[in-house]
C-alpha positions in Angstrom: 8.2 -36.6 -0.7 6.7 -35.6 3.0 8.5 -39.5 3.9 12.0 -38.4 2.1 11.4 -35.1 4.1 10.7 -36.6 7.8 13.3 -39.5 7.1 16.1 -37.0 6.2 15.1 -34.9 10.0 14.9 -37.6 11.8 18.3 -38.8 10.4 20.0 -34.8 11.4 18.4 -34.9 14.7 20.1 -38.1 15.4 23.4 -37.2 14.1 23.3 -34.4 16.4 22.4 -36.6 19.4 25.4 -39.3 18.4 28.1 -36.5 17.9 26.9 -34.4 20.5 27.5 -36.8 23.4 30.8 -37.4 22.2 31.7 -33.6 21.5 29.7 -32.2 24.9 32.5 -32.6 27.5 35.2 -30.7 25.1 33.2 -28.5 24.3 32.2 -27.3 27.5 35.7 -27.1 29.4 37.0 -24.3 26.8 36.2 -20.8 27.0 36.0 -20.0 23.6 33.9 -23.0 23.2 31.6 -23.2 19.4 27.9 -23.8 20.0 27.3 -27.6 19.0 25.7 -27.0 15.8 29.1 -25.1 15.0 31.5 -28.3 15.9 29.3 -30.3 13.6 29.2 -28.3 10.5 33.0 -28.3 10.7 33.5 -32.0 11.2 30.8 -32.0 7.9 28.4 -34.0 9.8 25.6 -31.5 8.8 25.0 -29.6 5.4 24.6 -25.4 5.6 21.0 -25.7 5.3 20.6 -28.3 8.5 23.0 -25.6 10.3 20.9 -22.5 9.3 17.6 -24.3 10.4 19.0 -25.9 13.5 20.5 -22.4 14.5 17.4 -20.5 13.7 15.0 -22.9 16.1 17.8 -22.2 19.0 16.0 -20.1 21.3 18.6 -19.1 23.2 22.5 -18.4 22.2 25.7 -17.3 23.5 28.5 -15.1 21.7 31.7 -13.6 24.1 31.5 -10.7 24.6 28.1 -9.7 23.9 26.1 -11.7 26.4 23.0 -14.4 26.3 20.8 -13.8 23.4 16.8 -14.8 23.9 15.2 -15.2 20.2 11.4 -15.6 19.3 10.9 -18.5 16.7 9.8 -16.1 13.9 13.0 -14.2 14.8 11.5 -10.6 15.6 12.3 -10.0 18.7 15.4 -10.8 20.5 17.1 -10.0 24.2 20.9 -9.9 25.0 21.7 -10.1 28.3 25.6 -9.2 28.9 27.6 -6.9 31.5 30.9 -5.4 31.9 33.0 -5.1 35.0 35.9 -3.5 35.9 37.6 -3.5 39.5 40.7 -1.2 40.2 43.7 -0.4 42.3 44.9 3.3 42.3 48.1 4.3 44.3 48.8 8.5 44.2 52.1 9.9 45.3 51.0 12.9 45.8 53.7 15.8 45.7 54.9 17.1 49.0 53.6 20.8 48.0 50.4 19.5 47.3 47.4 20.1 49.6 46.7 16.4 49.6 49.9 15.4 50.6 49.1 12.4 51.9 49.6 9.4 50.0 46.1 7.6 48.4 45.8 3.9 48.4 42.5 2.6 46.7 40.5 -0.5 45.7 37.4 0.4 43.8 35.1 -1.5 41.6 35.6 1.1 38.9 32.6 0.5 36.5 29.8 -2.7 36.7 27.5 -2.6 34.0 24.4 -4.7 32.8 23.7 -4.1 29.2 20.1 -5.3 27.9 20.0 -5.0 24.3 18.3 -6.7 20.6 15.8 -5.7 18.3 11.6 -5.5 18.3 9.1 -6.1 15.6 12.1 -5.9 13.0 16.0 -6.2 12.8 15.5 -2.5 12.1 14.1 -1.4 15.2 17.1 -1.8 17.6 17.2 -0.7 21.5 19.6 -1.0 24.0 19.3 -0.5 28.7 23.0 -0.2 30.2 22.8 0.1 33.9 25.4 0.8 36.6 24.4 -1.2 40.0 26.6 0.5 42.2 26.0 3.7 41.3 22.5 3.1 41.7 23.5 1.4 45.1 25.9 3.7 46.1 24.5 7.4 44.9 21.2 9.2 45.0 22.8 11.2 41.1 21.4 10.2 38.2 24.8 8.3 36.9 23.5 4.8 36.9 21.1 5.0 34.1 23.8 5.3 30.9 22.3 3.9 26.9 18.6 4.1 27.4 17.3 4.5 23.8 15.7 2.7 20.4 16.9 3.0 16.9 15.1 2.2 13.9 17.2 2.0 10.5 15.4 3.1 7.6 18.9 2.4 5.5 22.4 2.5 6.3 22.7 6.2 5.8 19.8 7.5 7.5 18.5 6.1 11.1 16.6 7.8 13.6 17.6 7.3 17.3 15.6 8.7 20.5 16.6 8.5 24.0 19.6 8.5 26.2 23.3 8.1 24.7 26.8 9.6 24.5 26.4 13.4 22.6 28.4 12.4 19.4 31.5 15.0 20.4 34.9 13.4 21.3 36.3 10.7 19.5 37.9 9.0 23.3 34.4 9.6 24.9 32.7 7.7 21.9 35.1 4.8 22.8 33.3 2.2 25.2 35.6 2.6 28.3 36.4 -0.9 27.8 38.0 -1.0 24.9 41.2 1.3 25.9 45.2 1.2 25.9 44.7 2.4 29.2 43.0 2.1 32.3 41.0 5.2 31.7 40.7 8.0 29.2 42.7 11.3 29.0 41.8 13.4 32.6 40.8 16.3 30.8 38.1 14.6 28.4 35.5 14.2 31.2 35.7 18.1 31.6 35.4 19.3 28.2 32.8 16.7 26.7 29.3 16.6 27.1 28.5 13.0 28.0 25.3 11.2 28.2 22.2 13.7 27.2 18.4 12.8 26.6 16.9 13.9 22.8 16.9 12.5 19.2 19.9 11.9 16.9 20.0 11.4 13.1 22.6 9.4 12.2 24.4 7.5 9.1 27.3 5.4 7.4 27.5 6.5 3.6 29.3 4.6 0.8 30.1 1.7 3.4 31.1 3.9 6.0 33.4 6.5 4.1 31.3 9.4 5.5 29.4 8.4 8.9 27.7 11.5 10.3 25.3 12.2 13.5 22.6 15.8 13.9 21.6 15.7 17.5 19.0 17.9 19.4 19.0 16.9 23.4 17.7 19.0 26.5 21.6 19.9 27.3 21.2 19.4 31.0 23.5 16.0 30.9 22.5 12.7 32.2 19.3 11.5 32.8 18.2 15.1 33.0 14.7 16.0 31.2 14.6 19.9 31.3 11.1 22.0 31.2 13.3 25.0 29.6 13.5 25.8 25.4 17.2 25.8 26.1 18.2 22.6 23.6 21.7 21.7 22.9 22.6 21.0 19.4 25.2 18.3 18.1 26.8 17.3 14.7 30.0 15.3 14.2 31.2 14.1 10.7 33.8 11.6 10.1 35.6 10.5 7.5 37.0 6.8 7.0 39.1 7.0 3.5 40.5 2.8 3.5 37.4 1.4 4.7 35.4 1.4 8.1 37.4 1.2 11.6 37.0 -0.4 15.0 35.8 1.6 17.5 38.3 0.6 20.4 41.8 2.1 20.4 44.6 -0.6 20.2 44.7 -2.7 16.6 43.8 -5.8 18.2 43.3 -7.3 14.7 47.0 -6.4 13.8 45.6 -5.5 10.6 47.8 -5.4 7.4 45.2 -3.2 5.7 46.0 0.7 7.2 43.1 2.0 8.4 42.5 5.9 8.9 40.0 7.9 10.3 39.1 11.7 10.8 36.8 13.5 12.8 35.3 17.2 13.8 32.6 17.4 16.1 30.7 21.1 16.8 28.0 21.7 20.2 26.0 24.6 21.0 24.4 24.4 24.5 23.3 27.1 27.3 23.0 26.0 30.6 22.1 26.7 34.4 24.8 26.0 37.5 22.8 23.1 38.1 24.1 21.2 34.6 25.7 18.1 35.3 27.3 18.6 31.6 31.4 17.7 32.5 31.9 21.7 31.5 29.2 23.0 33.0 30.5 22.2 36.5 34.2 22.9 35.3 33.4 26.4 34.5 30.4 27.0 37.2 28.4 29.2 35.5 26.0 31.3 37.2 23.0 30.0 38.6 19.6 31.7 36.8 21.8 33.3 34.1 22.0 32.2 30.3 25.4 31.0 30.1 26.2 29.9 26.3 28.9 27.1 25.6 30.0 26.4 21.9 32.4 23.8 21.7 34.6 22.5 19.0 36.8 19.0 18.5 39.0 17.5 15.9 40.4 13.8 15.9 42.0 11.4 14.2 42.9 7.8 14.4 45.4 5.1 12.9 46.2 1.4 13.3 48.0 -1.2 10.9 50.2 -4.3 11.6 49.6 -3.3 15.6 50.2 -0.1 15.3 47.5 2.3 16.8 47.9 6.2 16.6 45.1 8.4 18.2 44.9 12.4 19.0 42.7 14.8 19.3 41.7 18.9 20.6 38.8 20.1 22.0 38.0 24.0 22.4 35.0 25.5 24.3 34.0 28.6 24.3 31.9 29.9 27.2 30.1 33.3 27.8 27.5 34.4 30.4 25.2 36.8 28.6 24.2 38.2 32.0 27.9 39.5 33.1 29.4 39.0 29.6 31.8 37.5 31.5 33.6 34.6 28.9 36.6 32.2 29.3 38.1 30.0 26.8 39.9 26.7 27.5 42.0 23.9 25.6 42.3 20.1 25.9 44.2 17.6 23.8 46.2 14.6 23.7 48.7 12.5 21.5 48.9 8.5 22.0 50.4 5.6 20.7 50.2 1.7 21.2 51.8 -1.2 19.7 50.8 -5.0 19.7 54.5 -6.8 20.3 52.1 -10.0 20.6 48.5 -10.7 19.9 48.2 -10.7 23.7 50.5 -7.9 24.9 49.8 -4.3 24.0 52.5 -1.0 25.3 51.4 2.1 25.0 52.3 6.0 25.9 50.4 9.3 26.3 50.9 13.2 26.6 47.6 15.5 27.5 47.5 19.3 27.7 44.4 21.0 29.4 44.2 24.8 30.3 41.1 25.3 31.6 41.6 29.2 31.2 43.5 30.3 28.1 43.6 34.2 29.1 45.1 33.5 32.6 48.3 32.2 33.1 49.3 29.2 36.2 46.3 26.8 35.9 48.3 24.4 33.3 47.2 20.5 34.0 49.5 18.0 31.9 50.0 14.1 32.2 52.3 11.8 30.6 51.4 8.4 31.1 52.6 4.6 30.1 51.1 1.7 30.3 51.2 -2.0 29.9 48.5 -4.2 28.8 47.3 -8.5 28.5 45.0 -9.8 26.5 43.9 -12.8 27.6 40.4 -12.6 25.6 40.9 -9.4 23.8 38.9 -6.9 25.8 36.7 -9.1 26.8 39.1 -10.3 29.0 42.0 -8.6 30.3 44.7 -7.1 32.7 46.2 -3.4 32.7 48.2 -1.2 34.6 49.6 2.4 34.0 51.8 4.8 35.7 51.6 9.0 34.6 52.7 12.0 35.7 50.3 14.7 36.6 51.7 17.9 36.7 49.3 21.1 37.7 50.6 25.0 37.8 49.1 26.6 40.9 49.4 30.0 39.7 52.2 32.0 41.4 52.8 28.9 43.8 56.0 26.1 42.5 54.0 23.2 40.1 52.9 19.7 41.6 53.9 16.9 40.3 52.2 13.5 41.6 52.8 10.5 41.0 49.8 7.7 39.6 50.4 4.0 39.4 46.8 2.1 38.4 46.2 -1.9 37.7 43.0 -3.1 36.5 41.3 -6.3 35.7 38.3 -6.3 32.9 35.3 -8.7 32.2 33.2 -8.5 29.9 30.8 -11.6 29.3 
């Protein structure tokens, strides 16, 4: 039996040698190239077991999109190495009666990321390190540190995550910002979301993702800021998935000819200082030493089938200093929709409504906004380019509206 055993490895190990040196040079001029144990499980020269235990003694694997993926031999740890970058061109036409009046032309390298991520000890215990380089280059804030947390699955609906992540409220700030119609999100999501935050979040998908829900306590102060004050901000969002689970990015890639629908609300209660670098903490500026109370509300939904992708939601917050009682409510929201006239090319057109202060008149910000997008690789590879609108009420003064034309290429590898 041990002789059958050692004749029949011997005899995969060379079948993989043979075929390999004929396959090797196709295989490695295409981008979408199949590891080599894939090419010969299709061409049948190696059963499902031989391709389960040949994959499981590779220790070390690459899968687009995600990165370069380090496995242990026993399989219980495991590193991905991947990164995302984006590099973009911005032209303004900025209105004549606007202060800025002079025209903006500018390259930037929007967003370059390094994502570390895999399990420890068990496929349970998950973790994930996303860095920025340039910001950390570039600025002495506390913006290049983004995912910085483990999660340990006790089940599907229940899972216990601690560290640094997006506060589960907004449905377009949950999106990765590589996975949009656009070349960026609504301008008024930034504002009225919280962002990244430090705490613990309970989370869960129930009945394969009908119900997925998140319960988050954090410090509240907003990225990579550990407070020394009792003043913890409190999350839940709960949405609902009725034909099955969805993809988290906005256009329907898949052109799937199942509909697919999903609703969300999303509630925060946080008090901060002047010094938050929450997005509406420094919209409102509260006052500095005071106890200034935010509670913030947001619905959403979303929609795709055959290419079709619909996607809206409002966000409210409510702000009051409890020092000058002093309080201020303001609106944002936005309607979008994208079609797929080709697996590769994607349109797509948005409206967004912000008023920052709903009891004072003149300080309406709106955008309409088109845009145009290529697929080479999905999102792991692509090319976009927009052009909006922005119109802004300056109280008593005429409206501005400028003028925005964006292009941007995406990596992701």
């Amino acid at each position: 039996m041990f002789l059958l055993r050692e004749k029949k490895e011997d005899n995969v190990k060379g079948k993989i040698i043979a075929v390999g040196l004929l396959t090797a040079l196709a295989v490695a001029g295409n981008a979408d190239a199949k590891s080599l144990e894939d090419v010969l499980k299709e061409k049948g020269v190696i059963s499902e077991a031989d391709y389960k235990e040949v994959a499981k003694s590779s220790p070390i694997s690459y899968k687009l999109g995600k990165g370069f993926t380090f496995a242990s031999p026993d399989e219980k740890f495991s590193l991905t190495v991947g990164g995302r970058m984006q590099f973009r061109y911005t032209f303004t036409d900025f209105d004549a009666l606007n202060t800025k009046s002079t025209d903006s032309s500018t390259f930037d390298a929007k967003r370059l990321r390094l994502i570390f991520q895999g399990h420890a000890y068990t496929k349970d215990l998950t973790y994930k390190l996303e860095i920025d380089p340039r910001v950390l280059a570039t600025s002495s804030s506390a913006g290049g540190l983004t995912d910085a947390y483990m999660n340990y699955k006790f089940i599907n609906e229940a899972q216990v995550l601690v560290g640094q992540t997006k506060t589960r409220f907004s449905r377009s700030t949950l999106q990765s910002d590589g996975a949009l119609m656009f070349v960026d999100r609504a301008p008024f999501v930034g504002k009225l979301a919280h962002g990244y935050d430090i705490g613990a979040l309970v989370h869960g998908k129930i009945a394969k993702s009908f119900v997925e829900y998140d319960l988050a306590v954090s410090n509240g102060d907003g990225q990579t800021n550990a407070v020394s004050n009792n003043n913890n901000m409190f999350s839940t969002r709960v949405a609902f998935n009725p034909f099955g689970a969805m993809s988290a990015d906005e256009p329907d890639l898949a052109i799937g000819k199942k509909p697919l629908l999903s609703i969300g609300a999303n509630y925060l209660f946080n008090t901060v200082t002047n010094g938050s670098t929450a997005g509406y903490a420094k919209e409102f500026a509260p006052a500095a030493g005071t106890k200034n109370e935010f509670n913030n509300y947001g619905f959403d939904a979303q929609f795709k089938w055959m290419g079709l992708a619909l996607q809206g939601e409002a966000d409210f917050v409510n702000y009051e200093n409890n020092s000058t009682s002093v309080t201020k409510r303001a609106l944002g929201y936005y309607a979008q929709a994208g079609y797929m006239i080709t697996p590769e090319i994607g349109l797509a057109v948005r409206y967004s409504y912000y008023d920052k202060d709903r009891d004072t008149s003149g300080d309406l910000q709106t955008e309409q906004i088109g845009s145009v997008s290529y697929y080479f690789s999905k999102h792991n590879l692509k090319l976009q380019a927009d052009v909006g609108n922005l119109h802004a009420q300056k109280g008593t003064s005429a409206p501005q509206d400028d003028m925005q034309y964006r292009v941007q290429a995406q990596i992701i590898f």
